[in-house]
N, CA, C, O and CB atoms as a CASP TS submission, in Angstrom:
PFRMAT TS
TARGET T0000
AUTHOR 0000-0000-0000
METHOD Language model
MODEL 1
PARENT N/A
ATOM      1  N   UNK     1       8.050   4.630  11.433  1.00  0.00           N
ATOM      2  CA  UNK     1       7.709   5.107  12.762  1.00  0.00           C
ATOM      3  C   UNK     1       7.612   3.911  13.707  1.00  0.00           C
ATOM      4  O   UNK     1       6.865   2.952  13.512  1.00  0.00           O
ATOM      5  CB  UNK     1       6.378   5.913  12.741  1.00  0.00           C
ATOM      6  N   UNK     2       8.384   4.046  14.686  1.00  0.00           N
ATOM      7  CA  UNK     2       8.197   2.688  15.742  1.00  0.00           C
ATOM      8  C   UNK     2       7.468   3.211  16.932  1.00  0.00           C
ATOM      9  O   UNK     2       7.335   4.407  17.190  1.00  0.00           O
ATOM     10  CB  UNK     2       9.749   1.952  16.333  1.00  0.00           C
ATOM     11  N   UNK     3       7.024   2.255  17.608  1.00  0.00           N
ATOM     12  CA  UNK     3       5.539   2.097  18.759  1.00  0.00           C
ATOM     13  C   UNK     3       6.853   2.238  19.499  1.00  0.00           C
ATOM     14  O   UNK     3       7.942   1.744  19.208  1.00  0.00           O
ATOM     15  CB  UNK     3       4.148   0.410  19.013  1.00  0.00           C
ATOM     16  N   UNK     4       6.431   3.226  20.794  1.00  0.00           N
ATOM     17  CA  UNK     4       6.462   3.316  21.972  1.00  0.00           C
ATOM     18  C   UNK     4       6.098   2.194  23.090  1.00  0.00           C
ATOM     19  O   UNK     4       4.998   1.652  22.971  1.00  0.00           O
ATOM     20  CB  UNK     4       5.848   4.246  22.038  1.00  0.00           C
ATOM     21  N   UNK     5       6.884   1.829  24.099  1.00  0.00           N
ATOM     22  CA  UNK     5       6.132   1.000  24.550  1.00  0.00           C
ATOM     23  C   UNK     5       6.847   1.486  26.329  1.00  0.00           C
ATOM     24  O   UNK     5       7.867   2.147  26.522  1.00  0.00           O
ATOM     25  CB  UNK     5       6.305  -0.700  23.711  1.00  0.00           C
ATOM     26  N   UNK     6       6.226   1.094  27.040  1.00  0.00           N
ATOM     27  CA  UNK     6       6.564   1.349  29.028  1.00  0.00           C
ATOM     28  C   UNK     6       7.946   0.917  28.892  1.00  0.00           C
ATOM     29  O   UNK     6       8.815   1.777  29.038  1.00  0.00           O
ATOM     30  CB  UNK     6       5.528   0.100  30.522  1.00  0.00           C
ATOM     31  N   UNK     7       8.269  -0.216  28.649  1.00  0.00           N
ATOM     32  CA  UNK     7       9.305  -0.614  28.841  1.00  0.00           C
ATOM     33  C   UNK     7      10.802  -0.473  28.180  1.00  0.00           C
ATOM     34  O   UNK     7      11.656  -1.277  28.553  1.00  0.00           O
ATOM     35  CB  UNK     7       8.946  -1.483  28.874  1.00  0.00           C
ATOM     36  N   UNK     8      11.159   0.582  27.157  1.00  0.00           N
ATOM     37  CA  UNK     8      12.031   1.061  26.343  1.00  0.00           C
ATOM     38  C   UNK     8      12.734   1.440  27.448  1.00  0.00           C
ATOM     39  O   UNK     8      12.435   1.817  28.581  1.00  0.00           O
ATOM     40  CB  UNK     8      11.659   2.023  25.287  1.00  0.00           C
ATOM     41  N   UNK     9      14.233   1.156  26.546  1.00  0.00           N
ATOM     42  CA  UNK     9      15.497   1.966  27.861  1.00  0.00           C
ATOM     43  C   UNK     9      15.882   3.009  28.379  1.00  0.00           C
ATOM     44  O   UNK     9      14.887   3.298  29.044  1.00  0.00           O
ATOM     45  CB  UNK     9      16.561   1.949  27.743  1.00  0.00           C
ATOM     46  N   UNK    10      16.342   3.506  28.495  1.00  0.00           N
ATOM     47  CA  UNK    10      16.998   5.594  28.438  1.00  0.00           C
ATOM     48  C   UNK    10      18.795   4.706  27.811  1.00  0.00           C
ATOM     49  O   UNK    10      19.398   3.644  27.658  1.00  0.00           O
ATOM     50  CB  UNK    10      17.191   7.080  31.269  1.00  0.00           C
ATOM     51  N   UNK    11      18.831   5.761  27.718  1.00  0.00           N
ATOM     52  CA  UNK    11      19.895   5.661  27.208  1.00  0.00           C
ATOM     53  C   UNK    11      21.205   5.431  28.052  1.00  0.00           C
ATOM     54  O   UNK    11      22.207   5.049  27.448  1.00  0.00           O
ATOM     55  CB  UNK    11      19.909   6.641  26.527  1.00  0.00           C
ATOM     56  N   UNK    12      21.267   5.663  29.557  1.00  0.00           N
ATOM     57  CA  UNK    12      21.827   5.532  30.211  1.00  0.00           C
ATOM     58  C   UNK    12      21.610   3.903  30.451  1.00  0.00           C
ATOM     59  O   UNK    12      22.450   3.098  30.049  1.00  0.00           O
ATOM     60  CB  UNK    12      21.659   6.498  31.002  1.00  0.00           C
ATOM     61  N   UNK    13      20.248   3.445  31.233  1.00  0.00           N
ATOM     62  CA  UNK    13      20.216   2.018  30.880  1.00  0.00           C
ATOM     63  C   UNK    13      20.634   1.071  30.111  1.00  0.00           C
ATOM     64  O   UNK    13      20.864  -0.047  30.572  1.00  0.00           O
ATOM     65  CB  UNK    13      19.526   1.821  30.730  1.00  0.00           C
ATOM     66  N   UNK    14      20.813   1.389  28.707  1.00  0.00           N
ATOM     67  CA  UNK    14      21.378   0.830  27.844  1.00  0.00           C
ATOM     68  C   UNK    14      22.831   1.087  27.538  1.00  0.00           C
ATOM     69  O   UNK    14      23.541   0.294  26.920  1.00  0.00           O
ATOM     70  CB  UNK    14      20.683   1.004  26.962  1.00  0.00           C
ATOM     71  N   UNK    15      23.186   2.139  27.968  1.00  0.00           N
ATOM     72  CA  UNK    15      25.188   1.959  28.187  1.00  0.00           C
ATOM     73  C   UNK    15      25.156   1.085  29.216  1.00  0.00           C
ATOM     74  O   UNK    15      25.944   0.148  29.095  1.00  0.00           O
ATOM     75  CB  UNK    15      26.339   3.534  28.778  1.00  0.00           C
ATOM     76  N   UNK    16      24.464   1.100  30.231  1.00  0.00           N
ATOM     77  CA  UNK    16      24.775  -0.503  31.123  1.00  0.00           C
ATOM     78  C   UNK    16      24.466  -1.371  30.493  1.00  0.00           C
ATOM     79  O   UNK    16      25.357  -2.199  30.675  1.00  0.00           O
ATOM     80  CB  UNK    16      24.079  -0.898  32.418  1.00  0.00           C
ATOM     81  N   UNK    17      23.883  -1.704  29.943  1.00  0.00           N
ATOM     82  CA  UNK    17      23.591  -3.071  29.349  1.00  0.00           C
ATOM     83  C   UNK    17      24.542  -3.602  28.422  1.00  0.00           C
ATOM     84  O   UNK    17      25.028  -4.732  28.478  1.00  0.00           O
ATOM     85  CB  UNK    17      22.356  -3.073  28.665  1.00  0.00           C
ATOM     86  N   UNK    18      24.866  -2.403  27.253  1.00  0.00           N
ATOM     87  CA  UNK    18      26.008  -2.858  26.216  1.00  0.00           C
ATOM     88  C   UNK    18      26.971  -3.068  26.667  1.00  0.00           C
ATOM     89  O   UNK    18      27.621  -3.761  25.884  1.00  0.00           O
ATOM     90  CB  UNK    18      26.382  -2.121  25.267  1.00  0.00           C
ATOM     91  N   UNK    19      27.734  -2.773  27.934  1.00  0.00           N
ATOM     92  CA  UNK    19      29.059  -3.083  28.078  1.00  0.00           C
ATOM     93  C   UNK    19      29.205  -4.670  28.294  1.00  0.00           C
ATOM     94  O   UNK    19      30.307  -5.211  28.201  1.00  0.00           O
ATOM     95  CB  UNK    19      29.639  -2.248  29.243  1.00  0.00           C
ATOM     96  N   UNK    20      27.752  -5.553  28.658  1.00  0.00           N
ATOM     97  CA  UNK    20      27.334  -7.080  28.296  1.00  0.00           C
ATOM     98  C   UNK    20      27.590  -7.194  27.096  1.00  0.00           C
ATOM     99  O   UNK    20      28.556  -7.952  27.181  1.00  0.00           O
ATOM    100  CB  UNK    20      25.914  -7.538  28.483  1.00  0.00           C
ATOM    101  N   UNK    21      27.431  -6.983  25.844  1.00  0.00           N
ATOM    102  CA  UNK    21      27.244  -7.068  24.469  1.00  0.00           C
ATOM    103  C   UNK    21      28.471  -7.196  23.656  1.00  0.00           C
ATOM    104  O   UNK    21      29.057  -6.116  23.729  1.00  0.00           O
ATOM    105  CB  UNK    21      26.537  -5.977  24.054  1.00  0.00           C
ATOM    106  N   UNK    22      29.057  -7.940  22.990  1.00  0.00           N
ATOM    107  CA  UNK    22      29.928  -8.170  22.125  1.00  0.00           C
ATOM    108  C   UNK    22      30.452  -7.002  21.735  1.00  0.00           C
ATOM    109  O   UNK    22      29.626  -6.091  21.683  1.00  0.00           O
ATOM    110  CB  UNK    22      29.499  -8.865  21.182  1.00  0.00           C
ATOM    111  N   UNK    23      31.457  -6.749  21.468  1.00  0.00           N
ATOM    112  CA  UNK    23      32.237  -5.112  20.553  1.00  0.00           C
ATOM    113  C   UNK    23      32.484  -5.533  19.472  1.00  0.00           C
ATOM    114  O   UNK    23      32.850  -6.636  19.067  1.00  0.00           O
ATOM    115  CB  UNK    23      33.803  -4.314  21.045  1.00  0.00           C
ATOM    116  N   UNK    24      32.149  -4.077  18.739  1.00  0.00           N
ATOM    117  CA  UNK    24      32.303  -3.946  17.312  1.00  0.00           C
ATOM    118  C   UNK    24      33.599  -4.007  16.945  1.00  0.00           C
ATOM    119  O   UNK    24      34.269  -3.000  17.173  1.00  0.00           O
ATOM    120  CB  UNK    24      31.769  -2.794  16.804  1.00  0.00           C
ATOM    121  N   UNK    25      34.567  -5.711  16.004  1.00  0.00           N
ATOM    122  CA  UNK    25      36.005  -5.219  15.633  1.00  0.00           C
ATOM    123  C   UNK    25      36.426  -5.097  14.291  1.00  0.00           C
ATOM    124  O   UNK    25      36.110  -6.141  13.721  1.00  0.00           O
ATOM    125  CB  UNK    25      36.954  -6.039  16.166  1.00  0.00           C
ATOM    126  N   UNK    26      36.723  -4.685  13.881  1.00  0.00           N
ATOM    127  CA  UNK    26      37.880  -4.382  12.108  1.00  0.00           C
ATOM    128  C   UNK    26      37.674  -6.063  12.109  1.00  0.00           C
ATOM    129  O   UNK    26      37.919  -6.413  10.954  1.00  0.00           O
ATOM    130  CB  UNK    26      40.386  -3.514  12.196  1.00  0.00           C
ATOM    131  N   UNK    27      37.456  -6.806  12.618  1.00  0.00           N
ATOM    132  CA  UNK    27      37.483  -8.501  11.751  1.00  0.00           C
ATOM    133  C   UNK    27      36.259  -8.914  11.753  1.00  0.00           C
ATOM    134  O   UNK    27      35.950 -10.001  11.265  1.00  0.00           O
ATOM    135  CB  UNK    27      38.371  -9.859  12.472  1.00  0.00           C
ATOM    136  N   UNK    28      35.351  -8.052  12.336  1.00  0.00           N
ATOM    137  CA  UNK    28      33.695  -8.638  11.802  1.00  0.00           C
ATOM    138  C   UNK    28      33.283  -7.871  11.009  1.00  0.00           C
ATOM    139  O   UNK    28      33.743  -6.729  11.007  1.00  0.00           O
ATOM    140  CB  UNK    28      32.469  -8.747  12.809  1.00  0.00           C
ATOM    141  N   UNK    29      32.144  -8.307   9.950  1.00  0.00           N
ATOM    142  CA  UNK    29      31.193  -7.403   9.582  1.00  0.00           C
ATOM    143  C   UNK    29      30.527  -6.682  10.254  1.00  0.00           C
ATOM    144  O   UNK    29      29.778  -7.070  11.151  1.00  0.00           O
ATOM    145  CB  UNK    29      30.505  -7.795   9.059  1.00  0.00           C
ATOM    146  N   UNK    30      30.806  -4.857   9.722  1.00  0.00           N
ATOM    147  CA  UNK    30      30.062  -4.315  10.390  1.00  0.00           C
ATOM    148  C   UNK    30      28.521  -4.167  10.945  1.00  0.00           C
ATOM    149  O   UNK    30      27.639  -4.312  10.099  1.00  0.00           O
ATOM    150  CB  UNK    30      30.355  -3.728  10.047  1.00  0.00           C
ATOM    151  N   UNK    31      28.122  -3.887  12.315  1.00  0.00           N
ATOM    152  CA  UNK    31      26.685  -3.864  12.091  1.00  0.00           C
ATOM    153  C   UNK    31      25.624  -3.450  11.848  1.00  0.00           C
ATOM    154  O   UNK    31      25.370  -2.540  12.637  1.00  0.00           O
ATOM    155  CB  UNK    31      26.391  -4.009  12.427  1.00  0.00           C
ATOM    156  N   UNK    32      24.487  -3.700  10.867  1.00  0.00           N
ATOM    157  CA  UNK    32      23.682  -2.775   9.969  1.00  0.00           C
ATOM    158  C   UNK    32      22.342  -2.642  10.923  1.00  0.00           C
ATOM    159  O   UNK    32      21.364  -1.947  10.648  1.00  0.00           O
ATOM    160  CB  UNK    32      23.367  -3.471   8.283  1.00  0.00           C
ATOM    161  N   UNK    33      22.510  -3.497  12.163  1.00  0.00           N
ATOM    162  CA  UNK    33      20.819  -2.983  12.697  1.00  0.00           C
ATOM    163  C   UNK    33      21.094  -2.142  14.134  1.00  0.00           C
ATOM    164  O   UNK    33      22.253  -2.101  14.546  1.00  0.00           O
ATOM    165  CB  UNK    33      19.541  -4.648  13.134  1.00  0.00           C
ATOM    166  N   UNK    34      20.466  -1.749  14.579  1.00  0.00           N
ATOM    167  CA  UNK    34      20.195  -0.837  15.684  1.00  0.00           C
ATOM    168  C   UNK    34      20.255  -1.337  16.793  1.00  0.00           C
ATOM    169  O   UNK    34      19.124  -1.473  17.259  1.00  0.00           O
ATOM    170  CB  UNK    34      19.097  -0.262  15.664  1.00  0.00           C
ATOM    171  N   UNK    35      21.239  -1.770  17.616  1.00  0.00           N
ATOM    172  CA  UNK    35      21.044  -2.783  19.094  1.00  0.00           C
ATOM    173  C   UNK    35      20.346  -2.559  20.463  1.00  0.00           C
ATOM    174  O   UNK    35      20.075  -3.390  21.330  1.00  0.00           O
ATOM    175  CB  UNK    35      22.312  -3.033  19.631  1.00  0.00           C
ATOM    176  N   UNK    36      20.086  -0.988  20.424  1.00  0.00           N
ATOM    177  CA  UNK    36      19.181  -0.648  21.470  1.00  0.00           C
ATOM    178  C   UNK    36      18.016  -1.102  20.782  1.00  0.00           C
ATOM    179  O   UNK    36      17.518  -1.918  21.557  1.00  0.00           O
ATOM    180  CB  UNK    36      19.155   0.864  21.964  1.00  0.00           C
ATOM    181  N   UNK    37      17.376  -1.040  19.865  1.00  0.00           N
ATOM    182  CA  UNK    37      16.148  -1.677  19.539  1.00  0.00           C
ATOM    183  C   UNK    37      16.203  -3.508  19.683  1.00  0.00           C
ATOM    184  O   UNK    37      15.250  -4.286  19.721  1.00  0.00           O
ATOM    185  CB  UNK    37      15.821  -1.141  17.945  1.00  0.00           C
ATOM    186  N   UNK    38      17.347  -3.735  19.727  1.00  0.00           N
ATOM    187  CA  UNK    38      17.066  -5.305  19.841  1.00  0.00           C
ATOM    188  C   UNK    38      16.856  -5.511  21.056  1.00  0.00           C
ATOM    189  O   UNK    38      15.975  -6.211  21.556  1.00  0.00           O
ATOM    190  CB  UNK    38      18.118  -6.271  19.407  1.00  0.00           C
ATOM    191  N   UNK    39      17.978  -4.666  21.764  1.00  0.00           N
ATOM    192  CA  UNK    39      17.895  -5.205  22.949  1.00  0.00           C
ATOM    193  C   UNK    39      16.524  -4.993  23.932  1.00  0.00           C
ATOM    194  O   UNK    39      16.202  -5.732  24.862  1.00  0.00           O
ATOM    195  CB  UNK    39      19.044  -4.727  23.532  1.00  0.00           C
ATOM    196  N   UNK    40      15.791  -3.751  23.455  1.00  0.00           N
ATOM    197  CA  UNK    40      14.481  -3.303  24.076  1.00  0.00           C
ATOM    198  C   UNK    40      13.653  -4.676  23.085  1.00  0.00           C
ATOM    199  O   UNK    40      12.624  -4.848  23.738  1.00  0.00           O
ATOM    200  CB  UNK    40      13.946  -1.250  23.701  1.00  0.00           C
ATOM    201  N   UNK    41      13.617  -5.401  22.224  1.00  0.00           N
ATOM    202  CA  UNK    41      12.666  -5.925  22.036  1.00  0.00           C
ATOM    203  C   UNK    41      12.720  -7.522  22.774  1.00  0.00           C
ATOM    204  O   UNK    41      11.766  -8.157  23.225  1.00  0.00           O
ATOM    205  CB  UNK    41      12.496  -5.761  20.629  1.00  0.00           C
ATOM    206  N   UNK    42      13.722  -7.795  22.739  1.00  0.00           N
ATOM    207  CA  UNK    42      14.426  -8.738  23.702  1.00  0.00           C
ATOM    208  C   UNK    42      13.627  -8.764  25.325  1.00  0.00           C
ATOM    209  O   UNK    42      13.138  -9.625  26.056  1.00  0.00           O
ATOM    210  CB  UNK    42      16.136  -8.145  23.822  1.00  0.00           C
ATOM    211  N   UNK    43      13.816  -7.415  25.354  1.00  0.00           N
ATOM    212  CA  UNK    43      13.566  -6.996  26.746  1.00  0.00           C
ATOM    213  C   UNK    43      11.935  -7.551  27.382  1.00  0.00           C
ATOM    214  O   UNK    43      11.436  -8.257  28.258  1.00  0.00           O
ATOM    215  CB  UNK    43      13.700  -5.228  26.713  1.00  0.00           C
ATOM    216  N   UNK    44      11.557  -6.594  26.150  1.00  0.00           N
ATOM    217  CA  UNK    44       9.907  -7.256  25.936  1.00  0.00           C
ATOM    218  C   UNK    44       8.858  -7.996  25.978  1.00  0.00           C
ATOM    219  O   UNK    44       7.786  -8.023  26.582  1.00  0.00           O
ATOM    220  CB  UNK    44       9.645  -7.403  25.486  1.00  0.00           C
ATOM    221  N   UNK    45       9.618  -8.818  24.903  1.00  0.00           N
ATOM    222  CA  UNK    45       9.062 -10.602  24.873  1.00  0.00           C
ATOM    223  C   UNK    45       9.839 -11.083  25.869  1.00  0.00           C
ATOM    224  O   UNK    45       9.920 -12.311  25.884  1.00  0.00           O
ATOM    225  CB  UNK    45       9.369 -11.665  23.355  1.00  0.00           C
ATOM    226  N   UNK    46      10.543 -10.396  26.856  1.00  0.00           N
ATOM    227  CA  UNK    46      10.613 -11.219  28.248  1.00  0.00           C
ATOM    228  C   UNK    46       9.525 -11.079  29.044  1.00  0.00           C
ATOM    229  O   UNK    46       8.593 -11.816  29.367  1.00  0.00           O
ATOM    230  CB  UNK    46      11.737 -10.847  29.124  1.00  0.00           C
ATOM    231  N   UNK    47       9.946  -9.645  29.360  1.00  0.00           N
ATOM    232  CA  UNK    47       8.634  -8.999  30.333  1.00  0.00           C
ATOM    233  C   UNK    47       7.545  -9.994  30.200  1.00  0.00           C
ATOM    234  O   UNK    47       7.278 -10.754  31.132  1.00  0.00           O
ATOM    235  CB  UNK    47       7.964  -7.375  29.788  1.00  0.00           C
ATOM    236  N   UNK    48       6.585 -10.029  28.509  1.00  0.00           N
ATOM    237  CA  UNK    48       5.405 -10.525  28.557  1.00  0.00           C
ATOM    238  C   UNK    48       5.521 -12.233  29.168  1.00  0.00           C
ATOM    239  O   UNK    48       4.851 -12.847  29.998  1.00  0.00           O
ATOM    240  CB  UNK    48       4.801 -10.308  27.046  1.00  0.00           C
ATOM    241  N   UNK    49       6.474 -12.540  28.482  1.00  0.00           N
ATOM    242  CA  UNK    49       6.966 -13.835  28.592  1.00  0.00           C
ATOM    243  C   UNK    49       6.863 -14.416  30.025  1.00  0.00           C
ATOM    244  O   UNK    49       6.391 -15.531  30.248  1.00  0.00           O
ATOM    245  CB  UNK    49       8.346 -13.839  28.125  1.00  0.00           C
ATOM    246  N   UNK    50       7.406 -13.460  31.120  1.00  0.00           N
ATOM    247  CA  UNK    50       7.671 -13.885  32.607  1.00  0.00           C
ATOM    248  C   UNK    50       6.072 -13.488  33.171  1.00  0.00           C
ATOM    249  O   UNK    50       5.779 -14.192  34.138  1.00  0.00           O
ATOM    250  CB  UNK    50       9.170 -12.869  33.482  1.00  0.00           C
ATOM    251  N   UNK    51       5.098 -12.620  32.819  1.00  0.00           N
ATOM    252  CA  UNK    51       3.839 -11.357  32.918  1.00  0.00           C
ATOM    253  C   UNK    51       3.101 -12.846  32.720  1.00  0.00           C
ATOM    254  O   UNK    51       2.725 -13.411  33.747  1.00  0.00           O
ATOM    255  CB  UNK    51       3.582  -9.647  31.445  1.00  0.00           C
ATOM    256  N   UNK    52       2.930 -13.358  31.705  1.00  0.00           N
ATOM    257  CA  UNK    52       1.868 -14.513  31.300  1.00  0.00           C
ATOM    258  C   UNK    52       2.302 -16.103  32.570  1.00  0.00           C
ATOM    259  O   UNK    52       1.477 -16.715  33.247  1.00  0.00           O
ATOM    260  CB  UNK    52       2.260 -14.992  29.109  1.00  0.00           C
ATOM    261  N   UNK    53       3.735 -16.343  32.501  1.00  0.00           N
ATOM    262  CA  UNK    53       3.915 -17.573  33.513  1.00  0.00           C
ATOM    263  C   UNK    53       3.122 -17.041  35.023  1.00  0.00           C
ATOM    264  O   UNK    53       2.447 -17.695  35.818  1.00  0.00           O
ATOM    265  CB  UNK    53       5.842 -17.933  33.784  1.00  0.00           C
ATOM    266  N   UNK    54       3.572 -15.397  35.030  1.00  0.00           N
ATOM    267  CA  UNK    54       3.100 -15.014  36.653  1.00  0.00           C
ATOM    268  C   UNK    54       1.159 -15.283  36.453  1.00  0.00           C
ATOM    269  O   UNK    54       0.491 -15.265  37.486  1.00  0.00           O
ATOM    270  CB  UNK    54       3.671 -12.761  37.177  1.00  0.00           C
ATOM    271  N   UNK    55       0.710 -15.427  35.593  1.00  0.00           N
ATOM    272  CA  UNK    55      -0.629 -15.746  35.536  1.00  0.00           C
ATOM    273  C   UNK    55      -1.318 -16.817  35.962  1.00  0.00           C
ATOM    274  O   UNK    55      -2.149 -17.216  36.778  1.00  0.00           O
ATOM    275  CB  UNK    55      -0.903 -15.702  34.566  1.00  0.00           C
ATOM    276  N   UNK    56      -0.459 -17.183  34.856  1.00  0.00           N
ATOM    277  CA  UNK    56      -0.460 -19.113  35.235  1.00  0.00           C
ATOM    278  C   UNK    56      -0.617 -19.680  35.955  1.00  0.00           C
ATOM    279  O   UNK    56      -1.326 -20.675  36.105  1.00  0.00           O
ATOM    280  CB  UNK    56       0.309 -19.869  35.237  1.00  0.00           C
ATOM    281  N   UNK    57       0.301 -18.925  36.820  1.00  0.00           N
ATOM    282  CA  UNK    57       0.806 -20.137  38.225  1.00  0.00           C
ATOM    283  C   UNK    57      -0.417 -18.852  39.268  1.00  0.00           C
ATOM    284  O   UNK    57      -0.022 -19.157  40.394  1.00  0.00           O
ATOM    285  CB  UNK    57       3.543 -20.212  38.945  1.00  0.00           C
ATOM    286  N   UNK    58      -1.356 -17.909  39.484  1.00  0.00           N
ATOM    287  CA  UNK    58      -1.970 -17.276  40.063  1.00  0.00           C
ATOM    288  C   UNK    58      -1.559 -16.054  40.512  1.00  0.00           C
ATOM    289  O   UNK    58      -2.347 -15.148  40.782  1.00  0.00           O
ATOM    290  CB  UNK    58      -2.294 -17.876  40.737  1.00  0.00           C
ATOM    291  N   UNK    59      -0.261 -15.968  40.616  1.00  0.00           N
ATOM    292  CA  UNK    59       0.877 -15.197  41.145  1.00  0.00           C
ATOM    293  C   UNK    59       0.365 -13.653  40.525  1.00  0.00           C
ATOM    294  O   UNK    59       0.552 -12.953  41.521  1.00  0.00           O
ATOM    295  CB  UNK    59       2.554 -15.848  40.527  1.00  0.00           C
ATOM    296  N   UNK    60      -0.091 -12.865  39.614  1.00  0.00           N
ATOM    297  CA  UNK    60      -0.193 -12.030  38.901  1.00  0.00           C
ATOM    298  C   UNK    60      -1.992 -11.985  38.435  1.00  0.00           C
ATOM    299  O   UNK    60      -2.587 -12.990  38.048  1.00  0.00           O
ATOM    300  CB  UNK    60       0.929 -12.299  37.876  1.00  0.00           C
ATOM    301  N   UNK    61      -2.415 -11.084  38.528  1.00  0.00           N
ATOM    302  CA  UNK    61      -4.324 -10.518  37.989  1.00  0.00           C
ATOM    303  C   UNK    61      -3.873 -10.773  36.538  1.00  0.00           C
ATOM    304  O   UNK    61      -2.805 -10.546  35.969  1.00  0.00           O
ATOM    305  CB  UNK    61      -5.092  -8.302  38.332  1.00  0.00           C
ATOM    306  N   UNK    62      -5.458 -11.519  35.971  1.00  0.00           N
ATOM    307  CA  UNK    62      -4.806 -11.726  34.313  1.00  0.00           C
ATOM    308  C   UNK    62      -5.515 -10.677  33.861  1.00  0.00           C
ATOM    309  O   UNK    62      -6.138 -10.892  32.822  1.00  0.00           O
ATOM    310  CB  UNK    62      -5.120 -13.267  33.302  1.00  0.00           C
ATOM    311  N   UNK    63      -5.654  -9.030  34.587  1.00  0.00           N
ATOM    312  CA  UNK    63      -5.892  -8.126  34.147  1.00  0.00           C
ATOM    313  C   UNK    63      -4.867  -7.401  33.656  1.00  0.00           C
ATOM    314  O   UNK    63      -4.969  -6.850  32.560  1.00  0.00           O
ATOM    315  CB  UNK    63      -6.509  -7.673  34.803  1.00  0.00           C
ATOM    316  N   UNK    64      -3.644  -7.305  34.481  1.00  0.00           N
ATOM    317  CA  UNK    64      -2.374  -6.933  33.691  1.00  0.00           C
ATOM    318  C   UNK    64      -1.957  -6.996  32.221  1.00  0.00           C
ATOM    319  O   UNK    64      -1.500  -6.092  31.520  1.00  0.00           O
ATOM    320  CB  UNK    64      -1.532  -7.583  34.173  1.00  0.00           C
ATOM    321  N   UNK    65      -2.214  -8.253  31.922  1.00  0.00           N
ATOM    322  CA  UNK    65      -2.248  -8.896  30.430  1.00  0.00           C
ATOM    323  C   UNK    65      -2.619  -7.225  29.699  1.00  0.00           C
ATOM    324  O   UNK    65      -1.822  -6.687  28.930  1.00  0.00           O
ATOM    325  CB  UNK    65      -3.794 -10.473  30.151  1.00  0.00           C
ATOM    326  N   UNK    66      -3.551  -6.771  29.985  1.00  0.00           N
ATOM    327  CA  UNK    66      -4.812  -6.306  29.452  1.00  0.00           C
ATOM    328  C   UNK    66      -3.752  -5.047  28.728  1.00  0.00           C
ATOM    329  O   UNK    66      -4.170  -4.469  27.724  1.00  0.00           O
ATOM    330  CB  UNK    66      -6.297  -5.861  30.754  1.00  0.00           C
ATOM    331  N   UNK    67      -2.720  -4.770  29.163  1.00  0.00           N
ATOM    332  CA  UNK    67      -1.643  -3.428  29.041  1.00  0.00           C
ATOM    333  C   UNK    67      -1.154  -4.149  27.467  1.00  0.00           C
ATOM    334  O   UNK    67      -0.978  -3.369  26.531  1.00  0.00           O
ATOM    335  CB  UNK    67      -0.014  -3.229  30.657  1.00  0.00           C
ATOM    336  N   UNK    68      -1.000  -5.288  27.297  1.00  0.00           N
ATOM    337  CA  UNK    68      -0.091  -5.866  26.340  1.00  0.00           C
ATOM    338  C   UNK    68      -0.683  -5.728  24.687  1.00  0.00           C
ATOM    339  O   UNK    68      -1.815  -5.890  25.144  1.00  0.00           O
ATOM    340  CB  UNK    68       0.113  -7.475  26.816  1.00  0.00           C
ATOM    341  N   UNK    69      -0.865  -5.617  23.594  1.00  0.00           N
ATOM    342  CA  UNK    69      -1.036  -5.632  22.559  1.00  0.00           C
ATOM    343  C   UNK    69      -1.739  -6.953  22.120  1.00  0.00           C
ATOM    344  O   UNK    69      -1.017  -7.948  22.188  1.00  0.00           O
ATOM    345  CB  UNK    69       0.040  -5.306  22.083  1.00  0.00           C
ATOM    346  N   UNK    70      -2.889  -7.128  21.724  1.00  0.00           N
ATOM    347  CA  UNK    70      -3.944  -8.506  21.842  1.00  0.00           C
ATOM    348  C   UNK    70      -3.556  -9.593  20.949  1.00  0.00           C
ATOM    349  O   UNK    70      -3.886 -10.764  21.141  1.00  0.00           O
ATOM    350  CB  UNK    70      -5.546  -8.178  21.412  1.00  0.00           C
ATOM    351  N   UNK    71      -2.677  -9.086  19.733  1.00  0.00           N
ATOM    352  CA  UNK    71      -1.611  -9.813  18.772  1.00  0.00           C
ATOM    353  C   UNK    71      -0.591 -10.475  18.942  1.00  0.00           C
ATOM    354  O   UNK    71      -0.180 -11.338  18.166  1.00  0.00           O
ATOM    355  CB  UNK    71      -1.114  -9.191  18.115  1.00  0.00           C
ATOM    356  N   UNK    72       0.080 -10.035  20.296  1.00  0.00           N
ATOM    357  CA  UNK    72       1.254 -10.888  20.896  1.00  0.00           C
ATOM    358  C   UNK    72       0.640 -11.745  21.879  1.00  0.00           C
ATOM    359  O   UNK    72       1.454 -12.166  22.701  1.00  0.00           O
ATOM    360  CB  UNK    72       2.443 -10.021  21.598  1.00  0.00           C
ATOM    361  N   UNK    73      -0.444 -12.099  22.032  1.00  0.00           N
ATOM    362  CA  UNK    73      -0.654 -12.912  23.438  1.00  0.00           C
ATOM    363  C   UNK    73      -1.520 -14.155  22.814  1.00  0.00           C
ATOM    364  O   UNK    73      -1.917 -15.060  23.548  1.00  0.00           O
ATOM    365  CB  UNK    73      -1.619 -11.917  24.833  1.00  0.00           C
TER
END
């Protein structure tokens, strides 16, 4: 069972996004993991990633933080 999180794609979002993404050809190994999940986790550890610098610098309430999971921060 995977966690839900605000920031997951629709599915429409993510046909925009893959047409960025490498294509699947007959000369690679095929691929065994799920790329909308990469790419939403990708997505993620940005968000928090850019969420914590906006702190930093004052730019952002370090109440926001408070949305994020207390294990990743």
């Amino acid at each position: 069972m995977t966690q839900s999180y605000t920031t997951e794609l629709t599915i429409d979002q993510y046909q925009v996004l893959s047409t960025l993404l490498p294509v699947e050809t007959a000369t690679r190994r095929p691929r065994t993991v799920n790329m909308i999940s990469i790419v939403q986790r990708i997505l993620y550890v940005l968000l928090i990633y850019i969420a914590m610098i906006l702190c930093y610098l004052g730019l952002l309430e370090h109440s926001i933080l408070s949305v994020f999971p207390k294990n990743i921060l």
